[in-house]
mmCIF file of the N, C-alpha and C atoms, coordinates in Angstrom:
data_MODEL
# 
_entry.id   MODEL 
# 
loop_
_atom_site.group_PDB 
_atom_site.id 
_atom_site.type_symbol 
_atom_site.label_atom_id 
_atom_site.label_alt_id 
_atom_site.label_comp_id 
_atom_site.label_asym_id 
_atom_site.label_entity_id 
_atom_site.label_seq_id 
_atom_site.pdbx_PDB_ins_code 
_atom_site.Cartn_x 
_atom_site.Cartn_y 
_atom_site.Cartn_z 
_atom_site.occupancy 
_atom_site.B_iso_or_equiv 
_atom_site.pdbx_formal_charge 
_atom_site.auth_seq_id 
_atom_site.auth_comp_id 
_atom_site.auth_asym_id 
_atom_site.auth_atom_id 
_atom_site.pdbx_PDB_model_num 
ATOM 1   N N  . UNK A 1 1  ? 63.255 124.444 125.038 1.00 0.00 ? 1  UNK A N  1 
ATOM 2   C CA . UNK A 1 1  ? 64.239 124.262 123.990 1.00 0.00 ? 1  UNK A CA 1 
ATOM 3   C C  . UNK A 1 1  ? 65.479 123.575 124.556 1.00 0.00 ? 1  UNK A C  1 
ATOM 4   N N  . UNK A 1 2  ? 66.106 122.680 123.723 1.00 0.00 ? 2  UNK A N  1 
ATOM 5   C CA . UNK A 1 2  ? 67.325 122.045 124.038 1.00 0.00 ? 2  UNK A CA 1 
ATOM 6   C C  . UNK A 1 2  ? 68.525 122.952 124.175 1.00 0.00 ? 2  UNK A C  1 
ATOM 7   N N  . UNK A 1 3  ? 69.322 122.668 125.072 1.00 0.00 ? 3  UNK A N  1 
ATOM 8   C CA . UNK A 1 3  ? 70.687 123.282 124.607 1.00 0.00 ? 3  UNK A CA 1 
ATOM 9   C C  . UNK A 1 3  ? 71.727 122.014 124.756 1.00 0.00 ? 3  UNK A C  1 
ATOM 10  N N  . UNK A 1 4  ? 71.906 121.572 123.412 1.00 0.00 ? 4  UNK A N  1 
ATOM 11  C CA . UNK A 1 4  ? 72.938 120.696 123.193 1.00 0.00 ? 4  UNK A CA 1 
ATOM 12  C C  . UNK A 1 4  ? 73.893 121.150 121.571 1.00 0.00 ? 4  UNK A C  1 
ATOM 13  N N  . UNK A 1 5  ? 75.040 121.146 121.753 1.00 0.00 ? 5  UNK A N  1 
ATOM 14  C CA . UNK A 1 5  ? 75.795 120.548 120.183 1.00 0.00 ? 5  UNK A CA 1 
ATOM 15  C C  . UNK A 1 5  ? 75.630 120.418 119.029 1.00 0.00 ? 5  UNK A C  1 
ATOM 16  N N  . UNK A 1 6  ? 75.903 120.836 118.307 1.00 0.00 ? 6  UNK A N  1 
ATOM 17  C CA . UNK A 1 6  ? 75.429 120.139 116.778 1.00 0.00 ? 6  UNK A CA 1 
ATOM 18  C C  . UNK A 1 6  ? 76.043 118.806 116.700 1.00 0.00 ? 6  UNK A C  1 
ATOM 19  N N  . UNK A 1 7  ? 77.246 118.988 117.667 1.00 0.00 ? 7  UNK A N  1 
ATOM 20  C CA . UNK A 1 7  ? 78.041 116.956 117.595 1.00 0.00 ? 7  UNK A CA 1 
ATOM 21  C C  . UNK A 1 7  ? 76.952 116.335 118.354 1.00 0.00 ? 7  UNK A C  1 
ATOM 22  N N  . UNK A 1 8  ? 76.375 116.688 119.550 1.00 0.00 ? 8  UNK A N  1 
ATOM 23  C CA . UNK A 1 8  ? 75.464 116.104 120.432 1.00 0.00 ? 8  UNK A CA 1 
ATOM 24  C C  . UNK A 1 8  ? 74.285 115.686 119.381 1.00 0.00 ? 8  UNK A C  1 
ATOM 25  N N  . UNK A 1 9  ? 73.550 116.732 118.653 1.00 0.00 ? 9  UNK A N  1 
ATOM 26  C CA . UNK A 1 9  ? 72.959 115.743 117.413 1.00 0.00 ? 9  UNK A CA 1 
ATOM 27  C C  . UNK A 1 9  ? 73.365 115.246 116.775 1.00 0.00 ? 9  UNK A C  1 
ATOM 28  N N  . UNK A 1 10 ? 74.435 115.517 115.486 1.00 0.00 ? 10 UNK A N  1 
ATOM 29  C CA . UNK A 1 10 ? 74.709 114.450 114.836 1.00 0.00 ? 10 UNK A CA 1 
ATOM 30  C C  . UNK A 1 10 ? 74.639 113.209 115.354 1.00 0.00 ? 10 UNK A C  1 
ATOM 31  N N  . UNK A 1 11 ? 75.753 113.100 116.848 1.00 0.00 ? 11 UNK A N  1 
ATOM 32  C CA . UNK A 1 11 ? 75.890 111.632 116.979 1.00 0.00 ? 11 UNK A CA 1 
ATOM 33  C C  . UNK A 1 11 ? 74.350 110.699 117.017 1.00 0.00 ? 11 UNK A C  1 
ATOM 34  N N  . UNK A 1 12 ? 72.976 111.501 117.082 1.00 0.00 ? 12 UNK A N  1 
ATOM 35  C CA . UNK A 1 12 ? 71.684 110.940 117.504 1.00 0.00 ? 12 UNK A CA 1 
ATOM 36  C C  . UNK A 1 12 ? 71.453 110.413 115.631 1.00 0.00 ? 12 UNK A C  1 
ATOM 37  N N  . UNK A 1 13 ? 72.220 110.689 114.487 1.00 0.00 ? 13 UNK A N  1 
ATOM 38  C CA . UNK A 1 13 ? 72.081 110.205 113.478 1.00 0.00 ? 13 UNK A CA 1 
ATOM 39  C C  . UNK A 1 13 ? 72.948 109.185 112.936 1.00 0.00 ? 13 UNK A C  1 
ATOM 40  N N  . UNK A 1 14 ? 73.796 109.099 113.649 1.00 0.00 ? 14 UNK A N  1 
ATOM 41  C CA . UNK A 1 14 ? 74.821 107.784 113.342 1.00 0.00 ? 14 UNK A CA 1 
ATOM 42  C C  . UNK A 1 14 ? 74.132 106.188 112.790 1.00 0.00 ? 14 UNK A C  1 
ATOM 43  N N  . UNK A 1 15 ? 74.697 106.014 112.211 1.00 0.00 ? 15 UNK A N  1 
ATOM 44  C CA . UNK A 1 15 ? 73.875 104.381 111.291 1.00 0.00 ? 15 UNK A CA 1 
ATOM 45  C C  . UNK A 1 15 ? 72.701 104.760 110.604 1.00 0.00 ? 15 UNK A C  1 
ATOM 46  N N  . UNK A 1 16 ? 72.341 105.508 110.532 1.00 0.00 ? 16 UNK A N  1 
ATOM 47  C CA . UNK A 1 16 ? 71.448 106.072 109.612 1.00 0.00 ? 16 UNK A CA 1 
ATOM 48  C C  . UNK A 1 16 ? 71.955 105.671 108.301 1.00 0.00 ? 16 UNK A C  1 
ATOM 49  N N  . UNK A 1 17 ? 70.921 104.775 106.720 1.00 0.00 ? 17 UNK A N  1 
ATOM 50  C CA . UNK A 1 17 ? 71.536 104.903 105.572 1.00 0.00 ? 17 UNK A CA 1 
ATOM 51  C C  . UNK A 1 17 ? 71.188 106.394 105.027 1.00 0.00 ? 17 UNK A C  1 
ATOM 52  N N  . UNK A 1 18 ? 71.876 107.073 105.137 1.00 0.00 ? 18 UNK A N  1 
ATOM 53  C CA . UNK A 1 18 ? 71.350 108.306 104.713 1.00 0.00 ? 18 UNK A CA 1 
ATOM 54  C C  . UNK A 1 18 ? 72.740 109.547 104.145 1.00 0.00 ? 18 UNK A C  1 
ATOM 55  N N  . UNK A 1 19 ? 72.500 110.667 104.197 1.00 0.00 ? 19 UNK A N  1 
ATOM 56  C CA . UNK A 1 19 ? 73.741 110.883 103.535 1.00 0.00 ? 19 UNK A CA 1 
ATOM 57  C C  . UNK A 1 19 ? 74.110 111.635 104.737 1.00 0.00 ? 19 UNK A C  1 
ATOM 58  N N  . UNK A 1 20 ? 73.438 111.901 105.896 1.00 0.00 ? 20 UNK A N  1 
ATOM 59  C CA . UNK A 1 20 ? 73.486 112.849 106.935 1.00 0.00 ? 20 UNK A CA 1 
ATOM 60  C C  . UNK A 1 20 ? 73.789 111.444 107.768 1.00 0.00 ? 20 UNK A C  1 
ATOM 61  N N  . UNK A 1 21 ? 73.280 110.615 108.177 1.00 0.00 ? 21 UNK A N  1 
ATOM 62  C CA . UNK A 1 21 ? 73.860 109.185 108.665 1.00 0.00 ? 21 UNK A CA 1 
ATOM 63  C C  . UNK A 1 21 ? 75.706 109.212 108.550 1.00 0.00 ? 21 UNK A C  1 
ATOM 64  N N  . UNK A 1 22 ? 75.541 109.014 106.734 1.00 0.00 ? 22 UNK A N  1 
ATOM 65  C CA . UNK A 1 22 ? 77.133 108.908 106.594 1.00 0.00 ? 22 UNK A CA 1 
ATOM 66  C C  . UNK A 1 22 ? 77.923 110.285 107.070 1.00 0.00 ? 22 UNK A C  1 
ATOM 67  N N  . UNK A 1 23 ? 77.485 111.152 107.358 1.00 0.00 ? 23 UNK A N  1 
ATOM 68  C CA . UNK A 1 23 ? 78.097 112.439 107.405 1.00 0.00 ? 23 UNK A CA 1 
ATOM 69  C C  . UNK A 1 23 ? 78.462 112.275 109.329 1.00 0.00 ? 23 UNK A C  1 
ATOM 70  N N  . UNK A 1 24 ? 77.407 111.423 109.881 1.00 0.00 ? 24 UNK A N  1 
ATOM 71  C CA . UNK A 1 24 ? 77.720 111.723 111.134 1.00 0.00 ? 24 UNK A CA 1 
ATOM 72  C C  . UNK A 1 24 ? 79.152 110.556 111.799 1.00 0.00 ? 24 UNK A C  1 
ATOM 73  N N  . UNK A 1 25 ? 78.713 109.635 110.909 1.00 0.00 ? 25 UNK A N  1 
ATOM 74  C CA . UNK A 1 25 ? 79.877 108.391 111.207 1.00 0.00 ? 25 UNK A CA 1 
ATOM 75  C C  . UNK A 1 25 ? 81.187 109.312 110.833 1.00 0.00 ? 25 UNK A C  1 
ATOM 76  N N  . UNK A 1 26 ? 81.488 110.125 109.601 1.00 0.00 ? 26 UNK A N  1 
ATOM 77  C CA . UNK A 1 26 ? 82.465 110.780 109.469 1.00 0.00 ? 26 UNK A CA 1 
ATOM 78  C C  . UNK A 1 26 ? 83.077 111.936 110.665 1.00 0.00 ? 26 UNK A C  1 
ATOM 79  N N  . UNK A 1 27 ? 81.700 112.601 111.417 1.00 0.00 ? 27 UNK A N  1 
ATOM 80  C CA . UNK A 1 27 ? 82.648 113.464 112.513 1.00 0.00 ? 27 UNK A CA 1 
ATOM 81  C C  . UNK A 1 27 ? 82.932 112.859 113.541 1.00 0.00 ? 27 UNK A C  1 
ATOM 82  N N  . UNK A 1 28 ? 81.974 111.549 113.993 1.00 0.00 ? 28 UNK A N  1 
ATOM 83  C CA . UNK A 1 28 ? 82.176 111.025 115.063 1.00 0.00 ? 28 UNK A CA 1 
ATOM 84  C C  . UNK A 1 28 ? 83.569 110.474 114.890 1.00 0.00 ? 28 UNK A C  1 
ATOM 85  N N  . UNK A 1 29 ? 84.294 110.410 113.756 1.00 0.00 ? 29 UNK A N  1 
ATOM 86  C CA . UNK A 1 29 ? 85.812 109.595 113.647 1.00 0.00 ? 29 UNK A CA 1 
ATOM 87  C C  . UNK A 1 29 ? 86.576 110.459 113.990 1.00 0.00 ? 29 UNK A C  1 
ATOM 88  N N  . UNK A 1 30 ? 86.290 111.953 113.717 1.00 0.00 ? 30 UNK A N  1 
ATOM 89  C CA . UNK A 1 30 ? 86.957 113.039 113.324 1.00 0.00 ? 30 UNK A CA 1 
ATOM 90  C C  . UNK A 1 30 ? 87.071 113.466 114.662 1.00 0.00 ? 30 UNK A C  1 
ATOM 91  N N  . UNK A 1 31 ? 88.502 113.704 115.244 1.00 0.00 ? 31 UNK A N  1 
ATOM 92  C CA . UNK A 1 31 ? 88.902 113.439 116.844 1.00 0.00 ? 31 UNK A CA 1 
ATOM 93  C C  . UNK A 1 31 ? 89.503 115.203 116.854 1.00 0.00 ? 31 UNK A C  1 
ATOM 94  N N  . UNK A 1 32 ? 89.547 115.853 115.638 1.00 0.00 ? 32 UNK A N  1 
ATOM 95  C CA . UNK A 1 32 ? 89.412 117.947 115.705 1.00 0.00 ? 32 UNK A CA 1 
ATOM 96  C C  . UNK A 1 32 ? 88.279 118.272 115.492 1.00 0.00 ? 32 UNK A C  1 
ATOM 97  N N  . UNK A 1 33 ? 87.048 117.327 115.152 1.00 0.00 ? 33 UNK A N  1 
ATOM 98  C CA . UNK A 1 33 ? 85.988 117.981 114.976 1.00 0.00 ? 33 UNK A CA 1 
ATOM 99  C C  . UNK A 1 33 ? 85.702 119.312 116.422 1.00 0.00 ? 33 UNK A C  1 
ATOM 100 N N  . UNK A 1 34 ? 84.971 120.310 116.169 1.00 0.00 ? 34 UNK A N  1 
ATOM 101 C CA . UNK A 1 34 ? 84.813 121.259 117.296 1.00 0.00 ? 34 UNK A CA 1 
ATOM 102 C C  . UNK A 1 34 ? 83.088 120.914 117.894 1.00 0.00 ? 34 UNK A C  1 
ATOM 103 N N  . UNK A 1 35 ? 83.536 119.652 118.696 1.00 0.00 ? 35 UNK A N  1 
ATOM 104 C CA . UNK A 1 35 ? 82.357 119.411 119.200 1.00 0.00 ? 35 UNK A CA 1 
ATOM 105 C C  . UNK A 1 35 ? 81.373 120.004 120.402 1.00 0.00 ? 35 UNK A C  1 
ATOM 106 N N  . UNK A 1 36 ? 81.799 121.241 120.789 1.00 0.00 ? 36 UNK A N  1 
ATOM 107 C CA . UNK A 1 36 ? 80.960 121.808 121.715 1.00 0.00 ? 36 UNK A CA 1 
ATOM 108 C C  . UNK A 1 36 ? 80.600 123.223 121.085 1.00 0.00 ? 36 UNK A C  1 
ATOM 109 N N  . UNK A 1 37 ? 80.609 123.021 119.187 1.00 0.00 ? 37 UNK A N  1 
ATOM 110 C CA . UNK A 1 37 ? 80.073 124.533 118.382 1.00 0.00 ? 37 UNK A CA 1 
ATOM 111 C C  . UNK A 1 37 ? 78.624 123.844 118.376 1.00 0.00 ? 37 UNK A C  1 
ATOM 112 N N  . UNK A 1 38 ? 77.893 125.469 118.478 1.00 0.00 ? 38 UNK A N  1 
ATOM 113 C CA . UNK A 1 38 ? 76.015 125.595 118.106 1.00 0.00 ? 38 UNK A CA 1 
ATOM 114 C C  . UNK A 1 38 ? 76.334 126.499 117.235 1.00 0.00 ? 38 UNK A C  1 
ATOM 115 N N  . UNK A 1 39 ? 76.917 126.907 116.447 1.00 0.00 ? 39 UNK A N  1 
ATOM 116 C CA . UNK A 1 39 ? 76.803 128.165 115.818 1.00 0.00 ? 39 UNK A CA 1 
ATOM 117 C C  . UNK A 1 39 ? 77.296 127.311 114.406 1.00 0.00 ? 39 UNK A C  1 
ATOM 118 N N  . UNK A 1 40 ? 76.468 128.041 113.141 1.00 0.00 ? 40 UNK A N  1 
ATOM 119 C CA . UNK A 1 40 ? 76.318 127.091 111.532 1.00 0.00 ? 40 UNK A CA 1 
ATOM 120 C C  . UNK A 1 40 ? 77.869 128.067 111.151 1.00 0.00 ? 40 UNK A C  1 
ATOM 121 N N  . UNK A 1 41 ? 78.006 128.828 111.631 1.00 0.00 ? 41 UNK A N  1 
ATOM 122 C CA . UNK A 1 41 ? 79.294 129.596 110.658 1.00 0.00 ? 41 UNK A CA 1 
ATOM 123 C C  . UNK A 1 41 ? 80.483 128.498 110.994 1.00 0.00 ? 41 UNK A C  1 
ATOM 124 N N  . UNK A 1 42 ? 80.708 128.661 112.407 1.00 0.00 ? 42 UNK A N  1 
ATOM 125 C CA . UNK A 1 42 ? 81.849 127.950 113.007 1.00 0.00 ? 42 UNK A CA 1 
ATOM 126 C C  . UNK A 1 42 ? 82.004 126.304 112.744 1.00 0.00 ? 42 UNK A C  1 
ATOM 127 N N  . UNK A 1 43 ? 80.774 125.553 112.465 1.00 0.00 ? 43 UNK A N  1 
ATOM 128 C CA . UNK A 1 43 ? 80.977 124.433 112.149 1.00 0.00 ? 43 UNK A CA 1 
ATOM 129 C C  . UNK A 1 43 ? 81.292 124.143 110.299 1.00 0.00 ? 43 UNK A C  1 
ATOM 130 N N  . UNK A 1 44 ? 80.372 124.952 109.781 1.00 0.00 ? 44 UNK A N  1 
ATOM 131 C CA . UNK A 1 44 ? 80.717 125.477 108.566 1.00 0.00 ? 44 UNK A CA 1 
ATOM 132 C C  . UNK A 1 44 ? 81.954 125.637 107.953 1.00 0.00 ? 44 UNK A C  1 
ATOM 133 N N  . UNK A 1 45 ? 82.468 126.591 108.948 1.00 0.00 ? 45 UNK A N  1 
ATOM 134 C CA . UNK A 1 45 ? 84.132 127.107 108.603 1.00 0.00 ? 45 UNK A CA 1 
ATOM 135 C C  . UNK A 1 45 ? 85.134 126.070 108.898 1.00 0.00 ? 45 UNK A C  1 
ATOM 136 N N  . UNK A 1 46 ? 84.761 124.703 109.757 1.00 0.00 ? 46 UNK A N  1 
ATOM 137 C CA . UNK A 1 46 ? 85.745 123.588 109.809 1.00 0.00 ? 46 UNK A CA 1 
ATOM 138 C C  . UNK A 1 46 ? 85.161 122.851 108.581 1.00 0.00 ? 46 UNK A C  1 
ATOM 139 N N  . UNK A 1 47 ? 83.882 122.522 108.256 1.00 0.00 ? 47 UNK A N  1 
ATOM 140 C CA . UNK A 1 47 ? 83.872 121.764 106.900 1.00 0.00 ? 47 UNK A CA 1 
ATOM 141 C C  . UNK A 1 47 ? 84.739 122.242 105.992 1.00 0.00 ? 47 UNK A C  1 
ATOM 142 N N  . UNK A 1 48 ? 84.758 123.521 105.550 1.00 0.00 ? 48 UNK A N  1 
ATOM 143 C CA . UNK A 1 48 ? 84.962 124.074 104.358 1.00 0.00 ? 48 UNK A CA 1 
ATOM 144 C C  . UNK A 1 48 ? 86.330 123.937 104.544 1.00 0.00 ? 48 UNK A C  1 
ATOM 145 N N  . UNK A 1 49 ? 87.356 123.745 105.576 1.00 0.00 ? 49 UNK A N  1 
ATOM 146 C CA . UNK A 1 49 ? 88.842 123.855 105.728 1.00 0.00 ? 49 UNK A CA 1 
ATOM 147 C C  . UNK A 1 49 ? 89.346 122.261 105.899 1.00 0.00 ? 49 UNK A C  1 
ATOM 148 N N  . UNK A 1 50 ? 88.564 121.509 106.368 1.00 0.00 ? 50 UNK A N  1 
ATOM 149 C CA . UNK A 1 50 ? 88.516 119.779 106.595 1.00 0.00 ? 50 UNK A CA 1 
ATOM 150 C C  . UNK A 1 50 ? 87.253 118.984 106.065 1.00 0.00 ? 50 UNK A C  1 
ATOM 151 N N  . UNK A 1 51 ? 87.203 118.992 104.918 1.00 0.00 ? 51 UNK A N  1 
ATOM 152 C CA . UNK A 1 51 ? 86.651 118.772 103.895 1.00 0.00 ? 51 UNK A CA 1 
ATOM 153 C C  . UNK A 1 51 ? 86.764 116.960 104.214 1.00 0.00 ? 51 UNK A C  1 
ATOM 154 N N  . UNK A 1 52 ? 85.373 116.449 104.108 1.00 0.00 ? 52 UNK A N  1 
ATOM 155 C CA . UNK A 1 52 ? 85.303 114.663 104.219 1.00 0.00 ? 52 UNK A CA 1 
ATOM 156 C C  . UNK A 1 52 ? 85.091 114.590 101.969 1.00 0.00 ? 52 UNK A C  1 
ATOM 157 N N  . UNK A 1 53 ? 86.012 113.701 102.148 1.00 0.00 ? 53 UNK A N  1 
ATOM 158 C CA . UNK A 1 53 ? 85.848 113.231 100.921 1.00 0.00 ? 53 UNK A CA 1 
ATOM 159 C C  . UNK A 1 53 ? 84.457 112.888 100.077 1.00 0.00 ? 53 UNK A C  1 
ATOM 160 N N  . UNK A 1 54 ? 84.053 112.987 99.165  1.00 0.00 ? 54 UNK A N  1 
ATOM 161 C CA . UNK A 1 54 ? 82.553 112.795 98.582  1.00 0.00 ? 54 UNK A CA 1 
ATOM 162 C C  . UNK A 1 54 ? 81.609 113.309 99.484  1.00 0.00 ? 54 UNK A C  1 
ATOM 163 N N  . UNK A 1 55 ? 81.680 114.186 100.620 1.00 0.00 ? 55 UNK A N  1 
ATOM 164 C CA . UNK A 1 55 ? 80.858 114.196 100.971 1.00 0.00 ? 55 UNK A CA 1 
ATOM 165 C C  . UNK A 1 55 ? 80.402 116.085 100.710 1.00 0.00 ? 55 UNK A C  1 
ATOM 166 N N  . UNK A 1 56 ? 79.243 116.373 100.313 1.00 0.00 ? 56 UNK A N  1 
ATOM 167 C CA . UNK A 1 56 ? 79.096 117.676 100.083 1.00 0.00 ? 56 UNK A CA 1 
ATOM 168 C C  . UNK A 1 56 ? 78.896 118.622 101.049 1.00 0.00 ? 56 UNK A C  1 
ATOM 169 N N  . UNK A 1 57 ? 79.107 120.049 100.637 1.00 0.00 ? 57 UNK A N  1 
ATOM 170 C CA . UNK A 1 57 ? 78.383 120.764 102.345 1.00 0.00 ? 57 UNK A CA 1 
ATOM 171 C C  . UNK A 1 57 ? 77.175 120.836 102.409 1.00 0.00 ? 57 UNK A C  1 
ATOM 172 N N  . UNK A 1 58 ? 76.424 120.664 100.989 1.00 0.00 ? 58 UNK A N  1 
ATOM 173 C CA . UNK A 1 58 ? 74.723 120.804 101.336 1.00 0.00 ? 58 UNK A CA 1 
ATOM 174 C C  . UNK A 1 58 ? 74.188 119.888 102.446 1.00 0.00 ? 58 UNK A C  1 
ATOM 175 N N  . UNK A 1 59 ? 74.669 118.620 102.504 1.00 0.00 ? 59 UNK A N  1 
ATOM 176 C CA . UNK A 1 59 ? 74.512 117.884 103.332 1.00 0.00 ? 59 UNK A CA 1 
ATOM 177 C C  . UNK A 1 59 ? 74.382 118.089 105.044 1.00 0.00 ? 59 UNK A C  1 
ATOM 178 N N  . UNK A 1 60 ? 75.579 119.107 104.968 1.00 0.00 ? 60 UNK A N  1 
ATOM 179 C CA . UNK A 1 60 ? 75.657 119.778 106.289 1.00 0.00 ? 60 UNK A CA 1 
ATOM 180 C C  . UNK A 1 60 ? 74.695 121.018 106.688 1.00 0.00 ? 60 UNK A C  1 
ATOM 181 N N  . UNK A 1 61 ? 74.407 121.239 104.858 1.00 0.00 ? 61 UNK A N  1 
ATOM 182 C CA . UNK A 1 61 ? 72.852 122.429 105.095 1.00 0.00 ? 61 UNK A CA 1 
ATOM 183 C C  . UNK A 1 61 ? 72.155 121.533 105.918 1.00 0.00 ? 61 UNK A C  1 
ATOM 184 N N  . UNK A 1 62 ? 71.560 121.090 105.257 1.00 0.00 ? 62 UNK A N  1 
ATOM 185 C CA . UNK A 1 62 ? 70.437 120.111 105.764 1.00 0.00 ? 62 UNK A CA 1 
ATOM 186 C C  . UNK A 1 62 ? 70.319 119.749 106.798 1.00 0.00 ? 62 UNK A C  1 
ATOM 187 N N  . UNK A 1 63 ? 71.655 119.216 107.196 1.00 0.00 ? 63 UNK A N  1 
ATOM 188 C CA . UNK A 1 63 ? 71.622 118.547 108.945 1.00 0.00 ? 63 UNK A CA 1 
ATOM 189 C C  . UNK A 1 63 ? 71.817 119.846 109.932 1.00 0.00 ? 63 UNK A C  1 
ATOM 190 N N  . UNK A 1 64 ? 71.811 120.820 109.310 1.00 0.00 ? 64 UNK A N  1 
ATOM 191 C CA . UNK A 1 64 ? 72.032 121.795 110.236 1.00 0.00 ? 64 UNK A CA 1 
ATOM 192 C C  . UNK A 1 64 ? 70.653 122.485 110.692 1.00 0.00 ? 64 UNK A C  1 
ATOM 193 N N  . UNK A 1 65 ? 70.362 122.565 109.560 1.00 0.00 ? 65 UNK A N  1 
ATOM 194 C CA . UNK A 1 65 ? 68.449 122.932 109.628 1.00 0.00 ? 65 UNK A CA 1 
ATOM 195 C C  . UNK A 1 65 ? 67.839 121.570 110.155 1.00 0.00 ? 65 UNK A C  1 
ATOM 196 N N  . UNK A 1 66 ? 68.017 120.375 110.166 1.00 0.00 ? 66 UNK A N  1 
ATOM 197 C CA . UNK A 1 66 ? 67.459 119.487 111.345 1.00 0.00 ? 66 UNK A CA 1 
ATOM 198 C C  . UNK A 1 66 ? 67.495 119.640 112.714 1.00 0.00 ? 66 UNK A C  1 
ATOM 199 N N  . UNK A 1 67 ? 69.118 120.009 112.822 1.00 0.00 ? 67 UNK A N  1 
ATOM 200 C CA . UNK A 1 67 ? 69.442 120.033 114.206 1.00 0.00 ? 67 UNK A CA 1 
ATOM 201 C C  . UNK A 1 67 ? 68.996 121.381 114.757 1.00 0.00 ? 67 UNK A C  1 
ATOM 202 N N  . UNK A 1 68 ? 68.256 122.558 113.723 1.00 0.00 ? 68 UNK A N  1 
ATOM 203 C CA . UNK A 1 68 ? 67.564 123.833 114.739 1.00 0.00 ? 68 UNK A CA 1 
ATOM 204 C C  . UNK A 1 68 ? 66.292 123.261 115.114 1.00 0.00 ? 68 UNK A C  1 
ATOM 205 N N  . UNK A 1 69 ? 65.400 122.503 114.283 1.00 0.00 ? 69 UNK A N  1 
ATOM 206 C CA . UNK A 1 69 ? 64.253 121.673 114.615 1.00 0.00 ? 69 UNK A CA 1 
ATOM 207 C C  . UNK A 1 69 ? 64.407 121.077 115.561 1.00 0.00 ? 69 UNK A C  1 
ATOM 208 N N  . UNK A 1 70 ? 65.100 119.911 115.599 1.00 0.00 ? 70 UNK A N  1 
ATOM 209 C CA . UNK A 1 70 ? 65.617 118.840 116.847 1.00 0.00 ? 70 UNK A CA 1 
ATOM 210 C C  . UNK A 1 70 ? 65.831 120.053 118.498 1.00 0.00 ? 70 UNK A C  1 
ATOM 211 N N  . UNK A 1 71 ? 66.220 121.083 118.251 1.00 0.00 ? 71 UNK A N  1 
ATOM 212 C CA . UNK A 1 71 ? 66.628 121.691 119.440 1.00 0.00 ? 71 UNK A CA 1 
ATOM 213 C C  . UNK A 1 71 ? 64.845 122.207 120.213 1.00 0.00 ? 71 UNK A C  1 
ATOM 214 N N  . UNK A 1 72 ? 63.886 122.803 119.015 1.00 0.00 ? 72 UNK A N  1 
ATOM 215 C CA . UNK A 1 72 ? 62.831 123.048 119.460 1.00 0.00 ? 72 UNK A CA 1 
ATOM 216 C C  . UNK A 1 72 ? 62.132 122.201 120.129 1.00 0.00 ? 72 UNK A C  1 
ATOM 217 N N  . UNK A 1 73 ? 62.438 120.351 120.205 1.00 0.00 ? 73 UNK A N  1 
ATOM 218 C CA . UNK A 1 73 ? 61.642 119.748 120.722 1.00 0.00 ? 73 UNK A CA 1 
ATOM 219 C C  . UNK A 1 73 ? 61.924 118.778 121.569 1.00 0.00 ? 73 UNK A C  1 
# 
């Protein structure tokens, strides 16, 4: 199993047309993102307080349940 980041994945989705693509170009800008959290609450709890414009949190469901997959392999 991996032990990396949820920033360490996202950034592996960057340019992606996708909505998790656009979601990653948004933290990679984002210079408070808390890029050395593995834990869904703590990254969670900065979405929900630094909110990206149009962009939803399901989105961050999703990429979050990728990135437990991505870690298994």
């Amino acid at each position: 199993m991996k032990n990396y980041s949820y920033y360490h994945y996202i950034k592996t989705r960057r340019g992606e047309d996708s909505d998790i693509g656009r979601l990653a170009a948004l933290i990679f800008e984002d210079t408070m993102f808390p890029r050395d959290a593995c834990d869904y609450s703590e990254v969670s709890d900065y979405l929900e307080r630094n909110p990206y414009a149009d962009m939803p949190l399901s989105v961050y469901d999703e990429s979050f349940e990728d990135y437990r997959n991505w870690l298994q392999h």
